[in-house]
PyMOL Python script that loads the backbone (N, CA, C, O; Angstrom):
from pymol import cmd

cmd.read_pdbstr("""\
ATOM      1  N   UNK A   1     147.801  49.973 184.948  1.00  0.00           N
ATOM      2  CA  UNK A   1     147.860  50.080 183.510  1.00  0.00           C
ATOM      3  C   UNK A   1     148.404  48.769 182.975  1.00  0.00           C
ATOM      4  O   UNK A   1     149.359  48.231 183.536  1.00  0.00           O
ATOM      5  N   UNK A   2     147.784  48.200 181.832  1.00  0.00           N
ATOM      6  CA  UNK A   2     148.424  46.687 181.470  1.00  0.00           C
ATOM      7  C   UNK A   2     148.653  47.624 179.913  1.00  0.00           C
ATOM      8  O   UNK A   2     148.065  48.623 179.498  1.00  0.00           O
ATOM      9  N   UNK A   3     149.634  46.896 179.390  1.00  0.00           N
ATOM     10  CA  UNK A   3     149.972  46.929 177.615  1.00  0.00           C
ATOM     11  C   UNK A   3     149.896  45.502 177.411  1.00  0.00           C
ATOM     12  O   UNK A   3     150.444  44.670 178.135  1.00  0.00           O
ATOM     13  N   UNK A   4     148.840  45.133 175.880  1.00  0.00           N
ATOM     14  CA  UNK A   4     148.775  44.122 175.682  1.00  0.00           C
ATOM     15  C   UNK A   4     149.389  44.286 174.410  1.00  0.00           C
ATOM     16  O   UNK A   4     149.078  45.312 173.805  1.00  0.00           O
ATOM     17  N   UNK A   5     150.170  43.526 173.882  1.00  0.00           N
ATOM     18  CA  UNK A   5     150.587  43.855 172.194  1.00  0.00           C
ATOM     19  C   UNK A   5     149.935  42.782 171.711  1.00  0.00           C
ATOM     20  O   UNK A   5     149.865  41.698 172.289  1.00  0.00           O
ATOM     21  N   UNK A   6     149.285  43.142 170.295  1.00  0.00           N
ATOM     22  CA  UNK A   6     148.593  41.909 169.586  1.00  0.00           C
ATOM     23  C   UNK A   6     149.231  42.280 168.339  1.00  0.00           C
ATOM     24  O   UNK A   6     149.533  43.458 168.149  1.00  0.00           O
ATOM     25  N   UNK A   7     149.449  41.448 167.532  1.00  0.00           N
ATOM     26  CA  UNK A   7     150.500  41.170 165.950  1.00  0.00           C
ATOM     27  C   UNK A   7     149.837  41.413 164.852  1.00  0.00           C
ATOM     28  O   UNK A   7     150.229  41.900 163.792  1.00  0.00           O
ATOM     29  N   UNK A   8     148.848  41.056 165.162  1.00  0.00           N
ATOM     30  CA  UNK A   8     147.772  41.078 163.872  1.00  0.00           C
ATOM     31  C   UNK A   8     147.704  42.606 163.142  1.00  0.00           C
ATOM     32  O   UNK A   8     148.329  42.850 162.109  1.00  0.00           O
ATOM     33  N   UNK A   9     147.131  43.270 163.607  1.00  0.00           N
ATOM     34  CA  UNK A   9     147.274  44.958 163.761  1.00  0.00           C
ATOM     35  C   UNK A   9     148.842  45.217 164.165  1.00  0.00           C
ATOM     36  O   UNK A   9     149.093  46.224 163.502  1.00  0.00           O
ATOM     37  N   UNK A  10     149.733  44.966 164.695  1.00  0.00           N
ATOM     38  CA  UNK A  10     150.933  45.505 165.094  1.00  0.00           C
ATOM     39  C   UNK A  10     150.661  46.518 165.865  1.00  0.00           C
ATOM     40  O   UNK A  10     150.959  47.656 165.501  1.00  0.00           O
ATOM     41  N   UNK A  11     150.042  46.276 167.078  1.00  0.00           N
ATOM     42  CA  UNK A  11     149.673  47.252 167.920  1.00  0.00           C
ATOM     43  C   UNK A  11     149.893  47.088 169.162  1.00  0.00           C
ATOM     44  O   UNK A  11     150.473  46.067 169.529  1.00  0.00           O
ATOM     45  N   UNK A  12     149.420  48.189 170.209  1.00  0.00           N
ATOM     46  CA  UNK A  12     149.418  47.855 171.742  1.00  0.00           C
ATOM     47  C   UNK A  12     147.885  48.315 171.916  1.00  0.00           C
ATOM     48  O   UNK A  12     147.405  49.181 171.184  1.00  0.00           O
ATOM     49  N   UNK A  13     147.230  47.752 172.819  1.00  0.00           N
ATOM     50  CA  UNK A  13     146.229  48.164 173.661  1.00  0.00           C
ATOM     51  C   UNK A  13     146.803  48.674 175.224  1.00  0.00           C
ATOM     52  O   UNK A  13     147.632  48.352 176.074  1.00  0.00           O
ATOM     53  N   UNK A  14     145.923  49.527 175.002  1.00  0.00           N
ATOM     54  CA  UNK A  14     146.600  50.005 176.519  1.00  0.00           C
ATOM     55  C   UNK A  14     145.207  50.554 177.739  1.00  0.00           C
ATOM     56  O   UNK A  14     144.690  51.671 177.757  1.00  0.00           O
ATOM     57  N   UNK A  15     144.852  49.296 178.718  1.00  0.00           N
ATOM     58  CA  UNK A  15     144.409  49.582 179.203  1.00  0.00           C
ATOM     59  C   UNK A  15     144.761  50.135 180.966  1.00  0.00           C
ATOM     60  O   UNK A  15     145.404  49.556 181.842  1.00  0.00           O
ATOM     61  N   UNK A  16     143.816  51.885 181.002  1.00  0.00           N
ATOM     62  CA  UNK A  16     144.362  52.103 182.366  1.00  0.00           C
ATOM     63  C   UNK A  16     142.968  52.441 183.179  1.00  0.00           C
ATOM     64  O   UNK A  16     141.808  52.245 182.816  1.00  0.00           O
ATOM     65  N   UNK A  17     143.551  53.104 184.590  1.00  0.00           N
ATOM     66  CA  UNK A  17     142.475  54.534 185.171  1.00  0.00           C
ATOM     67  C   UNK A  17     143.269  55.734 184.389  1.00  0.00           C
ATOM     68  O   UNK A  17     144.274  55.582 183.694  1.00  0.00           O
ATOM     69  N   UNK A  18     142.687  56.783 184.623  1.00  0.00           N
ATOM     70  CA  UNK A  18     142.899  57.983 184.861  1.00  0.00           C
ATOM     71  C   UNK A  18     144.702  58.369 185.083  1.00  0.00           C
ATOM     72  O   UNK A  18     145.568  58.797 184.321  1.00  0.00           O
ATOM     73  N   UNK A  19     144.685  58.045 186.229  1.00  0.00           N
ATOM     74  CA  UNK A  19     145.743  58.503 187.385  1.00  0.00           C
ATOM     75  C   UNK A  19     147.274  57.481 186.792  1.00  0.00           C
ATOM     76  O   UNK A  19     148.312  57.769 187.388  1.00  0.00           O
ATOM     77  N   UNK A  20     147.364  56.601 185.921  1.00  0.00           N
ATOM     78  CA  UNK A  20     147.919  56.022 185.198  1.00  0.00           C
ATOM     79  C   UNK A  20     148.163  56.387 183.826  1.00  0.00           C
ATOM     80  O   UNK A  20     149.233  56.335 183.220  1.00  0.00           O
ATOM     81  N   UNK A  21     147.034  56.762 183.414  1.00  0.00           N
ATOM     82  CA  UNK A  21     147.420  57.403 181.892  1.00  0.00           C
ATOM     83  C   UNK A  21     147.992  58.706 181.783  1.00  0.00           C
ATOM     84  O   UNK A  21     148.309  59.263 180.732  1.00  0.00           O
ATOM     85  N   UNK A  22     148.109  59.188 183.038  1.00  0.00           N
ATOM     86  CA  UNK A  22     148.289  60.570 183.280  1.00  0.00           C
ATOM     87  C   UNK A  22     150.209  60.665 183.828  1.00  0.00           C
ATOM     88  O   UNK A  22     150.943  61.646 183.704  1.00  0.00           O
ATOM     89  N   UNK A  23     150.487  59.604 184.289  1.00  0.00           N
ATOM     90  CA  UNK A  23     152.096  59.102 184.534  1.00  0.00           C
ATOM     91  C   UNK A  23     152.459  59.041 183.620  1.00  0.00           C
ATOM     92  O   UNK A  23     153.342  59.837 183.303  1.00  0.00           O
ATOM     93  N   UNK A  24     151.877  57.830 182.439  1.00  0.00           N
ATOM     94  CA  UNK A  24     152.761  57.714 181.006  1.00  0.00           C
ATOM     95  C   UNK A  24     152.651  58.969 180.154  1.00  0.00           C
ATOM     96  O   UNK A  24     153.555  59.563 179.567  1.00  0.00           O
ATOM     97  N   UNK A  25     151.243  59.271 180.215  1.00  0.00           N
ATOM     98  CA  UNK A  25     151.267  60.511 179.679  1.00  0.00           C
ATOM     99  C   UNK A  25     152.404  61.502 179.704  1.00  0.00           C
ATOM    100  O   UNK A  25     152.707  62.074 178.657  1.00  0.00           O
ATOM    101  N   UNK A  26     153.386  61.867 181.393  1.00  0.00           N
ATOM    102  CA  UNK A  26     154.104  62.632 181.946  1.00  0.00           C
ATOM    103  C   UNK A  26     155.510  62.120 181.192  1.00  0.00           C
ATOM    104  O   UNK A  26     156.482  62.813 180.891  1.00  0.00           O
ATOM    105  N   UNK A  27     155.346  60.965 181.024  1.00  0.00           N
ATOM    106  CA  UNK A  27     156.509  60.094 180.638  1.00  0.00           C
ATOM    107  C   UNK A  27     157.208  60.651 179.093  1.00  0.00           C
ATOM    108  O   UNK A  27     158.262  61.137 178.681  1.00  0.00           O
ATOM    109  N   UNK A  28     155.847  60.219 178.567  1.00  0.00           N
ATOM    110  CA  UNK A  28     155.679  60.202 177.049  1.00  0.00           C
ATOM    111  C   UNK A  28     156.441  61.854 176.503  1.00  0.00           C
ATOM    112  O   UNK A  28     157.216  62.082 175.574  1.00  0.00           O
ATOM    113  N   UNK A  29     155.878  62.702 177.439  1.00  0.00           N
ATOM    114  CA  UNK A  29     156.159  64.448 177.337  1.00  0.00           C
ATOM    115  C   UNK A  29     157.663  64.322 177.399  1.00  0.00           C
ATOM    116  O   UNK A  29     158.299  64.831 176.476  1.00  0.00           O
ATOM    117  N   UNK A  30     158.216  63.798 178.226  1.00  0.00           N
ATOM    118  CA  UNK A  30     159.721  63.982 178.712  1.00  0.00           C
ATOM    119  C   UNK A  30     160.334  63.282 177.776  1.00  0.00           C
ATOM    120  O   UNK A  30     161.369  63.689 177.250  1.00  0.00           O
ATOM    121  N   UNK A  31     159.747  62.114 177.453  1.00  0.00           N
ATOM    122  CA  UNK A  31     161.000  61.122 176.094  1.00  0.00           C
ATOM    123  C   UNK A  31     160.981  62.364 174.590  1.00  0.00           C
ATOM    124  O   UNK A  31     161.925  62.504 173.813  1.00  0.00           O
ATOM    125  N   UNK A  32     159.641  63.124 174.521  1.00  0.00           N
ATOM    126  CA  UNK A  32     159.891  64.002 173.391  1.00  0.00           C
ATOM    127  C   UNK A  32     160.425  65.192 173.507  1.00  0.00           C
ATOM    128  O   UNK A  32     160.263  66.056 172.645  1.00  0.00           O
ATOM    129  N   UNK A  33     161.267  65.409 174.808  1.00  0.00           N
ATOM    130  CA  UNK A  33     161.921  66.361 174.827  1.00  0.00           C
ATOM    131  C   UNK A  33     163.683  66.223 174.487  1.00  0.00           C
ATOM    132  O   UNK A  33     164.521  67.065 174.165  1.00  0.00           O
ATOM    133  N   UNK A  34     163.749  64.908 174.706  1.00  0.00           N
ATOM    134  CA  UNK A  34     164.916  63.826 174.252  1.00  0.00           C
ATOM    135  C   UNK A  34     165.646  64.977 173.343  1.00  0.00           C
ATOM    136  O   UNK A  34     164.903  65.018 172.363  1.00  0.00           O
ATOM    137  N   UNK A  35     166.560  65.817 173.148  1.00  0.00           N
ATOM    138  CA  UNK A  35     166.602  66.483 171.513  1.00  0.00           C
ATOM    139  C   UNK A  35     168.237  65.716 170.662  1.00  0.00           C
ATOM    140  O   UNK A  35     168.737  66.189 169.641  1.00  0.00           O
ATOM    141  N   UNK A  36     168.769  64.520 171.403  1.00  0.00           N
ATOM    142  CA  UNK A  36     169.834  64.074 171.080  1.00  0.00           C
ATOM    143  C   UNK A  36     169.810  62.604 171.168  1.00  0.00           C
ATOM    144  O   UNK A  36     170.654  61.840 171.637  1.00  0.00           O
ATOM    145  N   UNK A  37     168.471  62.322 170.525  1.00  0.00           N
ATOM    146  CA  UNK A  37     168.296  60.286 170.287  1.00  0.00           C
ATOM    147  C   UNK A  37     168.254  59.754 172.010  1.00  0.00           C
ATOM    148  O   UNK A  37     168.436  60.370 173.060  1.00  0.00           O
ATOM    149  N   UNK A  38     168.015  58.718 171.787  1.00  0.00           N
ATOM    150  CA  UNK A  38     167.704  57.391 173.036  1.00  0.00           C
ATOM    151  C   UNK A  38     166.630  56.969 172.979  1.00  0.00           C
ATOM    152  O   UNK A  38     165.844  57.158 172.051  1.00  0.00           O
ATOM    153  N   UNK A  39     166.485  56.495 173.712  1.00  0.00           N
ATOM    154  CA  UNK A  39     165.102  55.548 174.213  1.00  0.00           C
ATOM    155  C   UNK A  39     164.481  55.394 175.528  1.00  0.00           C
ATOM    156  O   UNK A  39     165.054  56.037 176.407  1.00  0.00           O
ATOM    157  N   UNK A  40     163.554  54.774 175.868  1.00  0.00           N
ATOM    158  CA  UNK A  40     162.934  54.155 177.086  1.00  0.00           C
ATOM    159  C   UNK A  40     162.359  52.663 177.138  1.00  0.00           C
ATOM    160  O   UNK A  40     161.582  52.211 176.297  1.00  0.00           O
ATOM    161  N   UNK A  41     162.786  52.055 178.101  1.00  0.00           N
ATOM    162  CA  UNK A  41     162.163  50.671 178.163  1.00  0.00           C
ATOM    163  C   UNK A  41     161.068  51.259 179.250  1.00  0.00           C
ATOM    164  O   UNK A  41     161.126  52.087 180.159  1.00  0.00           O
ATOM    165  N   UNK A  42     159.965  50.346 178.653  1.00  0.00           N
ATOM    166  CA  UNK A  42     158.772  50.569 179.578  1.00  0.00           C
ATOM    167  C   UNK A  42     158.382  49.052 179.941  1.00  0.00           C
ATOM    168  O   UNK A  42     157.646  48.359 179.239  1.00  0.00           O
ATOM    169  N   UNK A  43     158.961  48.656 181.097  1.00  0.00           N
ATOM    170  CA  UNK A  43     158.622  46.970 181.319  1.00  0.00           C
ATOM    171  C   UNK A  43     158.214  47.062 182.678  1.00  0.00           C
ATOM    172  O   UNK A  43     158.730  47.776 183.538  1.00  0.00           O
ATOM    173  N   UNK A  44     156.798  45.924 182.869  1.00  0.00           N
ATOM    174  CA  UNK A  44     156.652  45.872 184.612  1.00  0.00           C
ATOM    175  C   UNK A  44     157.772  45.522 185.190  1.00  0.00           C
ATOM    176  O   UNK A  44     158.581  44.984 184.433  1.00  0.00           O
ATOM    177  N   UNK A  45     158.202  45.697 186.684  1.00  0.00           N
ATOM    178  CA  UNK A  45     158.616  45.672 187.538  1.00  0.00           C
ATOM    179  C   UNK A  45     158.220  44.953 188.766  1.00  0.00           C
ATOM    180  O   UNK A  45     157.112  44.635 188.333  1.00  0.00           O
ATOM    181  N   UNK A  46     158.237  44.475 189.877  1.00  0.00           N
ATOM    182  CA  UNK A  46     157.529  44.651 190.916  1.00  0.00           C
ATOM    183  C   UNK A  46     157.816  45.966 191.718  1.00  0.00           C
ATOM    184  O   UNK A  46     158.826  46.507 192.171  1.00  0.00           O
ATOM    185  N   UNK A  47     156.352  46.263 191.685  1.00  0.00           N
ATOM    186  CA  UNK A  47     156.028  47.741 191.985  1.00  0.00           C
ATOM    187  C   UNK A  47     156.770  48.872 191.240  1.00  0.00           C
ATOM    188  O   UNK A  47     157.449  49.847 191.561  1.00  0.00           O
ATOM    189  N   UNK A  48     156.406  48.395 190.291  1.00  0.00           N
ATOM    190  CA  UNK A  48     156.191  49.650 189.093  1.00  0.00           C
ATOM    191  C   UNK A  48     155.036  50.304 189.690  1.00  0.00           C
ATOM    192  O   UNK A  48     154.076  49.773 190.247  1.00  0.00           O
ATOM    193  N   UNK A  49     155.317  51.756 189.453  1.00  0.00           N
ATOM    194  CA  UNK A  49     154.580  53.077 189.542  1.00  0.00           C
ATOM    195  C   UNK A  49     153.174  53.258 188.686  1.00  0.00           C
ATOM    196  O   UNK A  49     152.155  53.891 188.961  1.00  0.00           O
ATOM    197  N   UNK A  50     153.456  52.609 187.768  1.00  0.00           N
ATOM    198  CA  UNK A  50     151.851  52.188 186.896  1.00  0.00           C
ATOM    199  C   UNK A  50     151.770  51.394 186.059  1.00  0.00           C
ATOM    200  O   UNK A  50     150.762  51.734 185.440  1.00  0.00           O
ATOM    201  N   UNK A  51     152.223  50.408 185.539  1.00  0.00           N
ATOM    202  CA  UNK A  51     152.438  48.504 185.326  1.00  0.00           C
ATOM    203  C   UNK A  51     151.941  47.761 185.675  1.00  0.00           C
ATOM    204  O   UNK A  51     152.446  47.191 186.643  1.00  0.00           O
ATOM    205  N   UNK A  52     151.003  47.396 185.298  1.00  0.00           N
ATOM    206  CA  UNK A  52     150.327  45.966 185.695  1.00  0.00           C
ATOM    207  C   UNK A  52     150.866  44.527 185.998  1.00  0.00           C
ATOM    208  O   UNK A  52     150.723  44.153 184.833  1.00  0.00           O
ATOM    209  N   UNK A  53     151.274  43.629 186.504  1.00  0.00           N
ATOM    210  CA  UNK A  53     152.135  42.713 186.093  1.00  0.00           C
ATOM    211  C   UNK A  53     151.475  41.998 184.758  1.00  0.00           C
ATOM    212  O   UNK A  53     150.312  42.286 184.474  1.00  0.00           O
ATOM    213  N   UNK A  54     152.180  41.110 183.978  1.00  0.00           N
ATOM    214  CA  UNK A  54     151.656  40.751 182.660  1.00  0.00           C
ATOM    215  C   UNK A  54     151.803  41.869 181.451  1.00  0.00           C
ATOM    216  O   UNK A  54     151.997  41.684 180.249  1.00  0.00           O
ATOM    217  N   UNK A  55     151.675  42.844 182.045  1.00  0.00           N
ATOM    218  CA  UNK A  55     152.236  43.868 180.447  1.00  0.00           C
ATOM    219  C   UNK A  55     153.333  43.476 179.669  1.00  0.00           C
ATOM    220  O   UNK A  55     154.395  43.175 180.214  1.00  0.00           O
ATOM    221  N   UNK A  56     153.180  43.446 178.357  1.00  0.00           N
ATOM    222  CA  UNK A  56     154.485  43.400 178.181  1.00  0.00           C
ATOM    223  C   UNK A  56     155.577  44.971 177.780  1.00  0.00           C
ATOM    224  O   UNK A  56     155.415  46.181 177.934  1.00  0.00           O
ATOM    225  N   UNK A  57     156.442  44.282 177.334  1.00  0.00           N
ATOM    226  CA  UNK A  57     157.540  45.325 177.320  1.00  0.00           C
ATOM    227  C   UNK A  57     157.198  46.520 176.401  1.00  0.00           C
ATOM    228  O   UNK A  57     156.378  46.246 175.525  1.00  0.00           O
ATOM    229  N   UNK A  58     157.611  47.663 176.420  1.00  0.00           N
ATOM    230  CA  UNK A  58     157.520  48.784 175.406  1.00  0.00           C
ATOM    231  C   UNK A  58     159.137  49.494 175.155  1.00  0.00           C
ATOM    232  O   UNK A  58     159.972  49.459 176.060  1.00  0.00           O
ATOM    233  N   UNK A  59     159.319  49.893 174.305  1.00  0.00           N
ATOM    234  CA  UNK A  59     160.187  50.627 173.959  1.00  0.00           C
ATOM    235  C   UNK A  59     160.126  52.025 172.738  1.00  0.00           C
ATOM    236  O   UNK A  59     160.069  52.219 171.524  1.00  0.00           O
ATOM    237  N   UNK A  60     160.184  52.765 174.049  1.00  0.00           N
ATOM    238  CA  UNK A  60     159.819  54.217 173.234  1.00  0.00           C
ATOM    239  C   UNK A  60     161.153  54.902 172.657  1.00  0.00           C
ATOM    240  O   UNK A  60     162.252  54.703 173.176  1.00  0.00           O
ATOM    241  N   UNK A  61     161.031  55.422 171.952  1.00  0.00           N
ATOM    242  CA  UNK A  61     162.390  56.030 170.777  1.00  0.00           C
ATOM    243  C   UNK A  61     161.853  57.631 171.160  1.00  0.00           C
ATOM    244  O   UNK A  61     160.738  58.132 171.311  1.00  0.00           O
ATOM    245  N   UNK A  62     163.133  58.103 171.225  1.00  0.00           N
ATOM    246  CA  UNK A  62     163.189  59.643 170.807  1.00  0.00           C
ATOM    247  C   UNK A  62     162.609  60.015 169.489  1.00  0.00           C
ATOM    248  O   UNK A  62     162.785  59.586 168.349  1.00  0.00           O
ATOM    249  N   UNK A  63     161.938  60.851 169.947  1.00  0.00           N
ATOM    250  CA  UNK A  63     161.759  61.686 168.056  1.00  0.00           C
ATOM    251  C   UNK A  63     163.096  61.885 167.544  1.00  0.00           C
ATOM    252  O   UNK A  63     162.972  62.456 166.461  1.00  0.00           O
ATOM    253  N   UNK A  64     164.106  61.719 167.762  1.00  0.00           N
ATOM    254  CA  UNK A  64     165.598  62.398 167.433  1.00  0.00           C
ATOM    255  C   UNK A  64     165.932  60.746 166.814  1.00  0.00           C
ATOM    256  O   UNK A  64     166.469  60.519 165.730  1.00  0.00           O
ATOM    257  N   UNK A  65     165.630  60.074 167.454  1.00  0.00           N
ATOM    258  CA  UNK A  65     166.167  58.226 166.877  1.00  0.00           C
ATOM    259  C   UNK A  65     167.693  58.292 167.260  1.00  0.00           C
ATOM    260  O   UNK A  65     168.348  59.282 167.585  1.00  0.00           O
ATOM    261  N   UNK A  66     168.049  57.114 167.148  1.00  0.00           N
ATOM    262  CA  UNK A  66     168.943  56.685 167.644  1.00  0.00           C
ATOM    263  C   UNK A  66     169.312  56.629 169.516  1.00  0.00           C
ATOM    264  O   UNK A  66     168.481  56.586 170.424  1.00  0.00           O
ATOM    265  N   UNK A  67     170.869  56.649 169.628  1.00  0.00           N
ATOM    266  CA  UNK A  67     171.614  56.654 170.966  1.00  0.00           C
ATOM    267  C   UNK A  67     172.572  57.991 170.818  1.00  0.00           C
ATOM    268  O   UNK A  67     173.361  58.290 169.922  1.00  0.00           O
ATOM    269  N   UNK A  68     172.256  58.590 171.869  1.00  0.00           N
ATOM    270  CA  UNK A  68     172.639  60.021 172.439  1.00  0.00           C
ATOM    271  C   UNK A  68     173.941  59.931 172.088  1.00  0.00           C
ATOM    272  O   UNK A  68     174.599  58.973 172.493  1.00  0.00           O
ATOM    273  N   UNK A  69     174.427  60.766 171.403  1.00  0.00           N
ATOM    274  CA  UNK A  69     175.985  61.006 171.179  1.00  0.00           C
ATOM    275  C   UNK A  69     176.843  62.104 172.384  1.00  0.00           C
ATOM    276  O   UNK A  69     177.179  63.288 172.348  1.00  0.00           O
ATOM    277  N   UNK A  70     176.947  61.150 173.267  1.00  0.00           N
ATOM    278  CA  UNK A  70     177.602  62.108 174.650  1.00  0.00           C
ATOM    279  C   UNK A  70     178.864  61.129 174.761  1.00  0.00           C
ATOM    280  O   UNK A  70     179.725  61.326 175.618  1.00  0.00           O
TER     281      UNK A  70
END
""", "prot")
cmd.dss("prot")
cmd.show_as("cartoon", "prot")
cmd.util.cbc("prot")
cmd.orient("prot")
């Protein structure tokens, strides 16, 4: 899976397979279960689980916003 962000649009492209969109997908489910704020950084790694190298960074927000008050 690569994320390309382009500015123009203020967007990401996100190209994957299947078997990749189906991880973030898994991902995406669990950050909206968040019910007390945070976030996720979504940045390659070496050997990230579905990251392309060259993606760039993402940062997903809780539907709740903010940082978890614990």
């Amino acid at each position: 899976m690569e994320l390309d962000y382009y500015s123009a649009g203020r967007g990401v492209d996100i190209t994957s397979d299947r078997a990749a969109f189906c991880r973030l997908a898994d991902q995406l489910r669990d950050i909206a279960t968040i019910d007390d704020g945070g976030h996720v950084h979504l940045e390659y790694v070496e050997g990230h689980r579905y990251l392309a190298p060259g993606s760039v960074p993402l940062i997903v927000n809780s539907p709740c916003g903010g940082m978890p008050r614990r």
